[in-house]
N, CA, C and O atoms as CSV, one atom per row, in Angstrom:
chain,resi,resn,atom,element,x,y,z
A,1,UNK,N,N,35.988,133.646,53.113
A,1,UNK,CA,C,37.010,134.292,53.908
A,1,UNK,C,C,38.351,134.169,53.172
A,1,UNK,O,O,38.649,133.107,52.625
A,2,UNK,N,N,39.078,135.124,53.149
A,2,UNK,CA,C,40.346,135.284,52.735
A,2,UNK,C,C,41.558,134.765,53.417
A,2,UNK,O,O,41.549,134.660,54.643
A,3,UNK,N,N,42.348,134.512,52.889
A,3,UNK,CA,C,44.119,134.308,53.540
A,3,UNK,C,C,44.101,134.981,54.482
A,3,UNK,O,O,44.075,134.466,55.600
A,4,UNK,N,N,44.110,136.576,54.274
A,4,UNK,CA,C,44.708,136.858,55.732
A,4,UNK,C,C,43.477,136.958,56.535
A,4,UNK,O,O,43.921,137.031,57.681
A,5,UNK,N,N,42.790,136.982,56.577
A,5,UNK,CA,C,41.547,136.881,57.278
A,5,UNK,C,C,41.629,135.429,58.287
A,5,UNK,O,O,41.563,135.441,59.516
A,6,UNK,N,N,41.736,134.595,57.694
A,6,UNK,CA,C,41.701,133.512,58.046
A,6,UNK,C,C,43.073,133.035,58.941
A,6,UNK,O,O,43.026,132.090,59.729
A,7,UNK,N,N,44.215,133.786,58.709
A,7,UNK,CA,C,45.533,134.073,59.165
A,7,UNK,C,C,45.477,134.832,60.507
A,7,UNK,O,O,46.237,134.610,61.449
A,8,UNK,N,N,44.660,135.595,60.492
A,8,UNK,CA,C,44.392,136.734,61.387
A,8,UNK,C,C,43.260,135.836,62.711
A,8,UNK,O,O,43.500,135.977,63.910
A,9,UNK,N,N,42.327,135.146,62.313
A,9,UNK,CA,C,41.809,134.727,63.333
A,9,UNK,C,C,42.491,133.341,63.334
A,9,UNK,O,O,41.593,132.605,63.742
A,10,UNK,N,N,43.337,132.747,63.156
A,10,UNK,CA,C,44.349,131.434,63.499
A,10,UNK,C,C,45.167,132.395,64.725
A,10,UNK,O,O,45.142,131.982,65.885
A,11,UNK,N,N,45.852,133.632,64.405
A,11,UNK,CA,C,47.043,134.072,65.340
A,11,UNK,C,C,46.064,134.348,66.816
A,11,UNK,O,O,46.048,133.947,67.980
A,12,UNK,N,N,45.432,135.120,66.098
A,12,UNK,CA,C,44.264,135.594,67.125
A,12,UNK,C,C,43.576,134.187,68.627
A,12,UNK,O,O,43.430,134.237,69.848
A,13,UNK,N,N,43.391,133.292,67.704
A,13,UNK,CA,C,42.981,132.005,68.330
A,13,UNK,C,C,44.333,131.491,69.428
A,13,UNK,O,O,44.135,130.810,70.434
A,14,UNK,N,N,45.644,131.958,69.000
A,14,UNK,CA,C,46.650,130.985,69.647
A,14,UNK,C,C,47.044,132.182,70.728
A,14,UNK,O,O,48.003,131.973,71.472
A,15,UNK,N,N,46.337,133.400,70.822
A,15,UNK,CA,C,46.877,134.252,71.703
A,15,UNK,C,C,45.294,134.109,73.085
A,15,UNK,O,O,44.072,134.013,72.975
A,16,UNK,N,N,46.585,134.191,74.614
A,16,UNK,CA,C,45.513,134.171,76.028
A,16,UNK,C,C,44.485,135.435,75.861
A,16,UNK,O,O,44.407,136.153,74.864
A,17,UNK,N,N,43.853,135.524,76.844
A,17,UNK,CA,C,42.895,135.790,77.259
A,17,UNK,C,C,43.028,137.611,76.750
A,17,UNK,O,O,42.533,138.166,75.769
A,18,UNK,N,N,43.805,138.123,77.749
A,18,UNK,CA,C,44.886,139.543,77.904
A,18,UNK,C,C,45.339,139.856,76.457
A,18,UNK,O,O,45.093,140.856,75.783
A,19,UNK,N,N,45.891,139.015,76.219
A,19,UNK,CA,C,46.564,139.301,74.736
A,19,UNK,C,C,44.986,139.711,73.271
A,19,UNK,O,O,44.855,140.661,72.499
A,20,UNK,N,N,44.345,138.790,73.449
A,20,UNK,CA,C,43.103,138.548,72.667
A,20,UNK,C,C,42.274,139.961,72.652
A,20,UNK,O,O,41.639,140.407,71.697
A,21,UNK,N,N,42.447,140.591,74.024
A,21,UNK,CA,C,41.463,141.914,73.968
A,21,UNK,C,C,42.258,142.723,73.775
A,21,UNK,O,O,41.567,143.735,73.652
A,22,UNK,N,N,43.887,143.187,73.583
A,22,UNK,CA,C,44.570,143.820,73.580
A,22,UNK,C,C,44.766,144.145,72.112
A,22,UNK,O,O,45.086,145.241,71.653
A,23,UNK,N,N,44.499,142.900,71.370
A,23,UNK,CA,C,44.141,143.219,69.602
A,23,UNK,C,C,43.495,143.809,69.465
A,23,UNK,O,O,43.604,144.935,68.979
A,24,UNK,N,N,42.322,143.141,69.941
A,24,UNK,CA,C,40.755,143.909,69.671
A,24,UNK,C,C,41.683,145.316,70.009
A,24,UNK,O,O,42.464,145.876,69.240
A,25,UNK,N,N,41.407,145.618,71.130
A,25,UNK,CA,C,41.592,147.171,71.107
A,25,UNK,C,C,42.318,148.017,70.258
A,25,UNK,O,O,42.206,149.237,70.139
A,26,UNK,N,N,43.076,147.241,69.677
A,26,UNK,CA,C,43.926,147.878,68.729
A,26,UNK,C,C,43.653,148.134,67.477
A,26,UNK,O,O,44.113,149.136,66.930
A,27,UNK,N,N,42.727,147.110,66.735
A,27,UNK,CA,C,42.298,146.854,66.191
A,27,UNK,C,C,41.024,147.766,65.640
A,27,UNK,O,O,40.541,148.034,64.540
A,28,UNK,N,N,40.726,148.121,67.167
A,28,UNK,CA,C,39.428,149.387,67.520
A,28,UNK,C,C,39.699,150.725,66.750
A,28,UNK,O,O,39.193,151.393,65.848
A,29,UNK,N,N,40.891,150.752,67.693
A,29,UNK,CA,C,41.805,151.872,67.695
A,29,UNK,C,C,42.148,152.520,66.008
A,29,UNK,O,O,41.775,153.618,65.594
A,30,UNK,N,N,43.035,151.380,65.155
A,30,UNK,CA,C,42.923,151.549,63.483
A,30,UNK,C,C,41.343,151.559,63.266
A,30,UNK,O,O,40.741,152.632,63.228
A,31,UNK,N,N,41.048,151.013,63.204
A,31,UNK,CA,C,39.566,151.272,62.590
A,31,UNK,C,C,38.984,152.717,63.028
A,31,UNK,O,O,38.244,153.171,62.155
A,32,UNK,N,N,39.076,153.245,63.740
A,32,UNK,CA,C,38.580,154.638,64.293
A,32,UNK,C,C,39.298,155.853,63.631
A,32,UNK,O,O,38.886,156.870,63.073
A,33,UNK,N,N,40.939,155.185,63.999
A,33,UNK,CA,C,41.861,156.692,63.038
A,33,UNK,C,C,41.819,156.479,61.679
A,33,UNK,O,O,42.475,157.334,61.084
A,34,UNK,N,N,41.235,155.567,60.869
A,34,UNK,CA,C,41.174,155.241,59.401
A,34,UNK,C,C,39.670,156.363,59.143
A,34,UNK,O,O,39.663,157.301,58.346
A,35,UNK,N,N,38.849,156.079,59.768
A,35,UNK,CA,C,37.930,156.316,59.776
A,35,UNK,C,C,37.627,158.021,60.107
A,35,UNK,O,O,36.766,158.842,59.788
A,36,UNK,N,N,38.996,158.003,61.014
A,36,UNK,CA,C,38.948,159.910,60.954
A,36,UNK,C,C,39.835,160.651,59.855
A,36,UNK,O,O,39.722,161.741,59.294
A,37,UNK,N,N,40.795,159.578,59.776
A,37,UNK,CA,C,41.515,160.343,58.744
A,37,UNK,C,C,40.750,160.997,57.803
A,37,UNK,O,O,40.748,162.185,57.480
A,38,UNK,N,N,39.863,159.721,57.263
A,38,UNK,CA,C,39.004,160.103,56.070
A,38,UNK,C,C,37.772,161.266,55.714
A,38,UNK,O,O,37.046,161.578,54.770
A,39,UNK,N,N,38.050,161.687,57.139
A,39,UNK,CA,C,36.804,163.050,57.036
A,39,UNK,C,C,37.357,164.359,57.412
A,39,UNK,O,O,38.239,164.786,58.156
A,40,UNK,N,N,36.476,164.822,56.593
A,40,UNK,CA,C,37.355,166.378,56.167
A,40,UNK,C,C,37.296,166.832,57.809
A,40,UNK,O,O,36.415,166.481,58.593
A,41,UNK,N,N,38.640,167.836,58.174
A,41,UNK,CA,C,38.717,168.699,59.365
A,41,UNK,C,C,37.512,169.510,59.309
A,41,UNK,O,O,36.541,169.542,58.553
A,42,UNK,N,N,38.066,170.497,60.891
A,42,UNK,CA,C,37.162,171.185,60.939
A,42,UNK,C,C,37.086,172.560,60.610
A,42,UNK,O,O,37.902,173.394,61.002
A,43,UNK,N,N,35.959,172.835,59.783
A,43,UNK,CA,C,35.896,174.320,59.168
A,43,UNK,C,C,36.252,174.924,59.916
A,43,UNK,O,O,36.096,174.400,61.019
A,44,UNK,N,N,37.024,176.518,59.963
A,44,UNK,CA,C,37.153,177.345,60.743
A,44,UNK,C,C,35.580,178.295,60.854
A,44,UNK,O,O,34.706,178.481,60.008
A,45,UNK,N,N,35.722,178.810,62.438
A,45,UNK,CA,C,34.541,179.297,63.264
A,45,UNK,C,C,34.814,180.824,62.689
A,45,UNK,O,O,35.354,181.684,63.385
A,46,UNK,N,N,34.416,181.029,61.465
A,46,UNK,CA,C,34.793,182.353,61.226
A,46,UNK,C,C,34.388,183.360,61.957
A,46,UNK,O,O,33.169,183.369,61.782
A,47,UNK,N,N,34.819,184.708,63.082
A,47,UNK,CA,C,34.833,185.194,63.849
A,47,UNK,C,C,34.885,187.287,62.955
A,47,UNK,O,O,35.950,187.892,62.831
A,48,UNK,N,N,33.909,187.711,62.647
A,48,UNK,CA,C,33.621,189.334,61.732
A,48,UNK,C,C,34.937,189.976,62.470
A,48,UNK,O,O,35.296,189.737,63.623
A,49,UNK,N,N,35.465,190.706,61.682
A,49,UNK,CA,C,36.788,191.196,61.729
A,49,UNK,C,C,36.277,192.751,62.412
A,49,UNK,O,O,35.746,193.610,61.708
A,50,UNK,N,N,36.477,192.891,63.545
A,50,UNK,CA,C,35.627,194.691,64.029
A,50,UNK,C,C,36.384,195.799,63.725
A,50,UNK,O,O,37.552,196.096,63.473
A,51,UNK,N,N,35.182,196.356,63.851
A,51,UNK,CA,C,36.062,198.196,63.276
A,51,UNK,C,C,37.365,198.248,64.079
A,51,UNK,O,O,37.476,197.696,65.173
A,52,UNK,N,N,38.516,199.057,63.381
A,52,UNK,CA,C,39.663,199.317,64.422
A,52,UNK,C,C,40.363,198.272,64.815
A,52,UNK,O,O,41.420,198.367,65.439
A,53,UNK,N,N,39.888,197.332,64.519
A,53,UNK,CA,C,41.089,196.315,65.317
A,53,UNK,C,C,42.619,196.607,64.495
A,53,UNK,O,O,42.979,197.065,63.410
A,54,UNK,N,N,43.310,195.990,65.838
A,54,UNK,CA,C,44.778,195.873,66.129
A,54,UNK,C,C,45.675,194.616,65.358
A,54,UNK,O,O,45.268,193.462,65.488
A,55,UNK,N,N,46.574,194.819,64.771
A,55,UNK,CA,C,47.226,193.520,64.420
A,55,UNK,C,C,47.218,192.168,65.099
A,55,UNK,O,O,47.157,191.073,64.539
A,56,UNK,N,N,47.284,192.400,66.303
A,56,UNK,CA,C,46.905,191.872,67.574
A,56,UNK,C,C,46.270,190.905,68.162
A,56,UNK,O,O,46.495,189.776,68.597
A,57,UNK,N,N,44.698,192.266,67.977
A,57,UNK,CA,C,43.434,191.348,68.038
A,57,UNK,C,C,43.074,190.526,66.831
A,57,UNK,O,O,42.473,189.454,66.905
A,58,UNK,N,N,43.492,191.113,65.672
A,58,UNK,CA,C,43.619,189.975,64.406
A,58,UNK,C,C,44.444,188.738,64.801
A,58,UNK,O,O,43.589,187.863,64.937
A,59,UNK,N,N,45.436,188.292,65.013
A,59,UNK,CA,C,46.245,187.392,65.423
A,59,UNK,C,C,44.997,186.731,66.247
A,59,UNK,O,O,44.191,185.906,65.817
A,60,UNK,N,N,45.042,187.163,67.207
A,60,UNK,CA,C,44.014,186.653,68.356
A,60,UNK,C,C,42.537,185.627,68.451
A,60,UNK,O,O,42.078,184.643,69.029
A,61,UNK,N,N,42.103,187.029,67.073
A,61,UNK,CA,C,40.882,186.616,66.365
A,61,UNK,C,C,41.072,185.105,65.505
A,61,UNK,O,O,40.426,184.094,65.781
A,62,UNK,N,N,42.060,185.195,64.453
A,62,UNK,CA,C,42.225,183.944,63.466
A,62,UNK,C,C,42.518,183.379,63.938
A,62,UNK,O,O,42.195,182.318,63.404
A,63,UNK,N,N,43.473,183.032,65.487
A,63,UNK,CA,C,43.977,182.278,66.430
A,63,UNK,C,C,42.267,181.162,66.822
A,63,UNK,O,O,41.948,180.105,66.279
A,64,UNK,N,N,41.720,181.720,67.612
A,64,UNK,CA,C,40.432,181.596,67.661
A,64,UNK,C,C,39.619,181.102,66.219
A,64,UNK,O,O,39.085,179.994,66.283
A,65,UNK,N,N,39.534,181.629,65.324
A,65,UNK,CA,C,39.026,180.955,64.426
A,65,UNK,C,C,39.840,179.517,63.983
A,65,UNK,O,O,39.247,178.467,64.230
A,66,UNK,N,N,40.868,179.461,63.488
A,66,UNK,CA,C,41.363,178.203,62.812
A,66,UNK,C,C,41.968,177.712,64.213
A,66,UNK,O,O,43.180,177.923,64.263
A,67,UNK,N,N,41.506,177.187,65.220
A,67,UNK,CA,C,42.009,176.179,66.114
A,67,UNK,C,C,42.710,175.157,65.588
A,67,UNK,O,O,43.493,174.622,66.373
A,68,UNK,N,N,42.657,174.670,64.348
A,68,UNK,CA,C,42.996,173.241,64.058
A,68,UNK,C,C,44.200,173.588,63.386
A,68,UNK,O,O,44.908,172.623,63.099
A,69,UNK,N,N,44.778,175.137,62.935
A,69,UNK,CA,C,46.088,174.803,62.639
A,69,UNK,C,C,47.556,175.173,63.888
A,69,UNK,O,O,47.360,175.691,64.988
A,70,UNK,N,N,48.291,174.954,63.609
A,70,UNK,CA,C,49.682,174.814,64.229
A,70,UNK,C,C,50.275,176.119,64.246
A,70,UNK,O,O,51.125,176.247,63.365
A,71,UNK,N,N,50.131,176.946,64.835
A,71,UNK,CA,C,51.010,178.516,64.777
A,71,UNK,C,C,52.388,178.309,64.388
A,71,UNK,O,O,52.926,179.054,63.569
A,72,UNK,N,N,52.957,177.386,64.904
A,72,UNK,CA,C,54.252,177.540,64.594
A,72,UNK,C,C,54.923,177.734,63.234
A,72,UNK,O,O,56.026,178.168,62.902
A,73,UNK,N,N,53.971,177.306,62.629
A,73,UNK,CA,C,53.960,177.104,60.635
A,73,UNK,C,C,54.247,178.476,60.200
A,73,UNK,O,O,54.975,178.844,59.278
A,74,UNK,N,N,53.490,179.225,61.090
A,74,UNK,CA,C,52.840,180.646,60.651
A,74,UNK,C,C,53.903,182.044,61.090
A,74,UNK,O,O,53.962,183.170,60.594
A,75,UNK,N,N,54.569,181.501,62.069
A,75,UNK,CA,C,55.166,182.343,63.308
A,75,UNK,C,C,55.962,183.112,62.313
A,75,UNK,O,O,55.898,184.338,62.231
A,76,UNK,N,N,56.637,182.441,61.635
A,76,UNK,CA,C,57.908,183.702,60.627
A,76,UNK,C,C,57.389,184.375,60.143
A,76,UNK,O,O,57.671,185.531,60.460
A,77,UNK,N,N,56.389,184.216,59.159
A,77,UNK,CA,C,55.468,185.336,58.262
A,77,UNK,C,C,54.514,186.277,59.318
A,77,UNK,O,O,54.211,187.420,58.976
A,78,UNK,N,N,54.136,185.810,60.415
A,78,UNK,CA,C,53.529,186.487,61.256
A,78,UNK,C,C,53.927,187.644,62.076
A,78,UNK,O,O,53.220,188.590,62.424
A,79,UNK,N,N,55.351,187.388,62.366
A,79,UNK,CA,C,56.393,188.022,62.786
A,79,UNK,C,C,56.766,189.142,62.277
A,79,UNK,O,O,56.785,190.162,62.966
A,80,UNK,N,N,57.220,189.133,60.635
A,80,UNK,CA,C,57.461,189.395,59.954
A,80,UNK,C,C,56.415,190.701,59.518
A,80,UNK,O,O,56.679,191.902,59.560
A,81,UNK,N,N,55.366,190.156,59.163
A,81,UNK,CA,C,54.375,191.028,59.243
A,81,UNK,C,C,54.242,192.097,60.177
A,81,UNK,O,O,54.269,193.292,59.881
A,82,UNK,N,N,54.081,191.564,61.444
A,82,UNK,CA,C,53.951,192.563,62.347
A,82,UNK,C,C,54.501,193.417,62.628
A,82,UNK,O,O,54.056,194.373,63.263
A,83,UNK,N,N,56.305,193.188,61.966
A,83,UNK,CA,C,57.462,193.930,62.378
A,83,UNK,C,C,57.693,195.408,61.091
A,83,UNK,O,O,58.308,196.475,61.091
A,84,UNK,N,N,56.668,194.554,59.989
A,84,UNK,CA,C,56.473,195.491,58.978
A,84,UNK,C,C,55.066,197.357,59.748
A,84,UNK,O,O,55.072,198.580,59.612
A,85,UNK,N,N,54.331,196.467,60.352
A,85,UNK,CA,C,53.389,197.038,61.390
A,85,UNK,C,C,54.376,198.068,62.341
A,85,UNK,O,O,54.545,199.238,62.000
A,86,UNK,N,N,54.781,197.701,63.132
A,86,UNK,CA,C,55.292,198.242,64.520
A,86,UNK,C,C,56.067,198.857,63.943
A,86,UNK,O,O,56.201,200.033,64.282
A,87,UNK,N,N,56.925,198.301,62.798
A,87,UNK,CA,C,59.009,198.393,62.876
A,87,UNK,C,C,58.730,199.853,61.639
A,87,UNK,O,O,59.300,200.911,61.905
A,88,UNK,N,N,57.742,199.758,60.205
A,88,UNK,CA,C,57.807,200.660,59.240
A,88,UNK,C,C,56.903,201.121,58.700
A,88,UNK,O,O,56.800,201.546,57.549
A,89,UNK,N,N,55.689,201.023,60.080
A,89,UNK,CA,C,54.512,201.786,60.164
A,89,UNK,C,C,53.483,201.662,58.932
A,89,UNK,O,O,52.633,202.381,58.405
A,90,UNK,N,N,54.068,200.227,58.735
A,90,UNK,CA,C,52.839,199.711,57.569
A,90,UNK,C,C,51.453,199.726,58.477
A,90,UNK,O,O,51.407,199.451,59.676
A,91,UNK,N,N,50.109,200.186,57.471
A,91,UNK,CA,C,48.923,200.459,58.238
A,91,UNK,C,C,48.390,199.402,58.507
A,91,UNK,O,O,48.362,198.519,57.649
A,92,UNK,N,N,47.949,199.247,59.488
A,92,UNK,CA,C,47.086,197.798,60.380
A,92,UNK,C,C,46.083,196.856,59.689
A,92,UNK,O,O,45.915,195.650,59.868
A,93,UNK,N,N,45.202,198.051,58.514
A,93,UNK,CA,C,44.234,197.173,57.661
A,93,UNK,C,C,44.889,196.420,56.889
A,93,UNK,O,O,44.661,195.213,56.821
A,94,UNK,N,N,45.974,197.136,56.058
A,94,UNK,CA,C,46.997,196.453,54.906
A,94,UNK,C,C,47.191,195.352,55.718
A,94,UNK,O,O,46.741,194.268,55.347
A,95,UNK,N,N,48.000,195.483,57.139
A,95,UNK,CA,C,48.245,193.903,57.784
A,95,UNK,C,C,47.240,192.714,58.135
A,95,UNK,O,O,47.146,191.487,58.160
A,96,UNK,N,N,46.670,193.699,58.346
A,96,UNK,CA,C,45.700,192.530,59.001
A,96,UNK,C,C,44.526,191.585,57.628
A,96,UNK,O,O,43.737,190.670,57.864
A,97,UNK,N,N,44.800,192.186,56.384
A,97,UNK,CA,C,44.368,191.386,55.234
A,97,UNK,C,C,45.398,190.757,54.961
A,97,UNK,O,O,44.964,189.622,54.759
A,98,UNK,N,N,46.892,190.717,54.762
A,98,UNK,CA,C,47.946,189.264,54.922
A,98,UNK,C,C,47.779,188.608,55.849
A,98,UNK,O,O,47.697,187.405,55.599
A,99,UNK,N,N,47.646,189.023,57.328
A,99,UNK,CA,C,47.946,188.108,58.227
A,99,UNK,C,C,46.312,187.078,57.651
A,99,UNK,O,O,46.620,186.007,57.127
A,100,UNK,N,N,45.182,187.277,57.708
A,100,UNK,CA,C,43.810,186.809,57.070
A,100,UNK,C,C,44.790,185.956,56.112
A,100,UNK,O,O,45.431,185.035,56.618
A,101,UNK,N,N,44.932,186.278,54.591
A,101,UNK,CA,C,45.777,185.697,53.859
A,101,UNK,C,C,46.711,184.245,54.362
A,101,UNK,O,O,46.636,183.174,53.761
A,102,UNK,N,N,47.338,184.421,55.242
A,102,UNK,CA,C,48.100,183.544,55.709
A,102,UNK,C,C,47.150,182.209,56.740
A,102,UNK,O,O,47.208,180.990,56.574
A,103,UNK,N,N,46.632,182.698,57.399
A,103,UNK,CA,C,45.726,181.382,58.052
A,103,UNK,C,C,44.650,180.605,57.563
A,103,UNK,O,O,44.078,179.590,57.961
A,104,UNK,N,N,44.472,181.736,56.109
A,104,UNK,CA,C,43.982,181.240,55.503
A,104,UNK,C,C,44.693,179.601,54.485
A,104,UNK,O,O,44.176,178.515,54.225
A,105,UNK,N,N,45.904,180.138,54.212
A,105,UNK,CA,C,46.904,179.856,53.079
A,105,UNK,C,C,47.296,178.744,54.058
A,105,UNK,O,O,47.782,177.800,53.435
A,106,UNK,N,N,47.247,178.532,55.404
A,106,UNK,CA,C,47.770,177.517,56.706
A,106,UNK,C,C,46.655,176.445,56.306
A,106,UNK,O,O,47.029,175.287,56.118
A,107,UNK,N,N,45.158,176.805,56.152
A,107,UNK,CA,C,44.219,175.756,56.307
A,107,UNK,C,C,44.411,175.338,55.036
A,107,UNK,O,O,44.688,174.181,54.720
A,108,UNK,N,N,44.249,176.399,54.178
A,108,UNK,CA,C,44.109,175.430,52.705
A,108,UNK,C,C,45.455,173.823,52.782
A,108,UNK,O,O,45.155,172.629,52.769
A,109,UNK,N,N,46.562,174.309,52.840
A,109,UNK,CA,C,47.550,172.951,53.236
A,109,UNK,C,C,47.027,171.612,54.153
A,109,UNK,O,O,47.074,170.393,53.994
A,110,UNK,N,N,46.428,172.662,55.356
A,110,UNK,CA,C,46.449,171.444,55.793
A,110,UNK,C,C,44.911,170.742,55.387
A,110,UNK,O,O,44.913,169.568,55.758
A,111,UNK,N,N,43.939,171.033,54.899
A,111,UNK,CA,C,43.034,170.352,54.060
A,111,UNK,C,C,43.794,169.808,52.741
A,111,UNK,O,O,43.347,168.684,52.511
A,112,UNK,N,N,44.397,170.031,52.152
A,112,UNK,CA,C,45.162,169.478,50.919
A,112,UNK,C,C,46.175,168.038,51.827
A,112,UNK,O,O,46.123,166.932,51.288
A,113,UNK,N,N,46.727,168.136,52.691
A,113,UNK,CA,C,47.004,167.034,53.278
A,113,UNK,C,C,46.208,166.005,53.699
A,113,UNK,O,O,46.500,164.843,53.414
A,114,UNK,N,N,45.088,166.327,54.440
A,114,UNK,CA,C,44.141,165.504,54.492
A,114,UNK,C,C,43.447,164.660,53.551
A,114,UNK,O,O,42.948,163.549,53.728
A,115,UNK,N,N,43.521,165.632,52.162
A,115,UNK,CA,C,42.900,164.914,51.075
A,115,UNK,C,C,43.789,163.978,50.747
A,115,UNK,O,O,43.370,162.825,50.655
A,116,UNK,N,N,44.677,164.149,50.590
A,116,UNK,CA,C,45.899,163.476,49.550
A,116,UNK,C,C,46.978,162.668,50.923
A,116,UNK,O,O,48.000,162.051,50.622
């Protein structure tokens, strides 16, 4: 057994009853988020892109597929996009392969965070 090991069940030993399981749990607790950190997220539920769809239902759709990222990341370029859509009658397919592009370009980060 090591220093702090041995440090760790001395403190452990001088703490009551309440206190003693309140480590543990904590203790639980790191060991579990160490343990998730370390495994890759979750793939996106890729969802077939249908004839005709709308900028919209694209949003909607990748919304639905990548659950695990944060829209808010996305919202300016998304915006942006769309306003290119609505505002200067850029065509819906052209958009809707950036907006793809972009949630895509959202997961890759946040898997590169996870790794590193």
């Amino acid at each position: 057994m090591d220093k702090k090991q041995k440090k760790l069940i001395r403190l452990f030993s001088d703490l009551d009853a309440d206190r003693q399981y309140a480590l543990l749990e904590y203790a639980e607790f790191l060991a579990g988020r160490s343990s998730r950190e370390n495994k890759p997220g979750p793939s996106p539920e890729r969802i077939p892109r249908p004839d005709n769809e709308t900028v919209i239902g694209a949003v909607k759709r990748l919304s639905t597929s990548y659950t695990m990222l944060d829209k808010q990341y996305m919202l300016h370029e998304l915006s942006g996009l769309m306003a290119q859509h609505m505002l200067q009658g850029r065509a819906a397919d052209e958009v809707i392969d950036e907006v793809e592009k972009v949630f895509e370009k959202q997961y890759q980060v946040l898997m590169e965070k996870q790794e590193g």
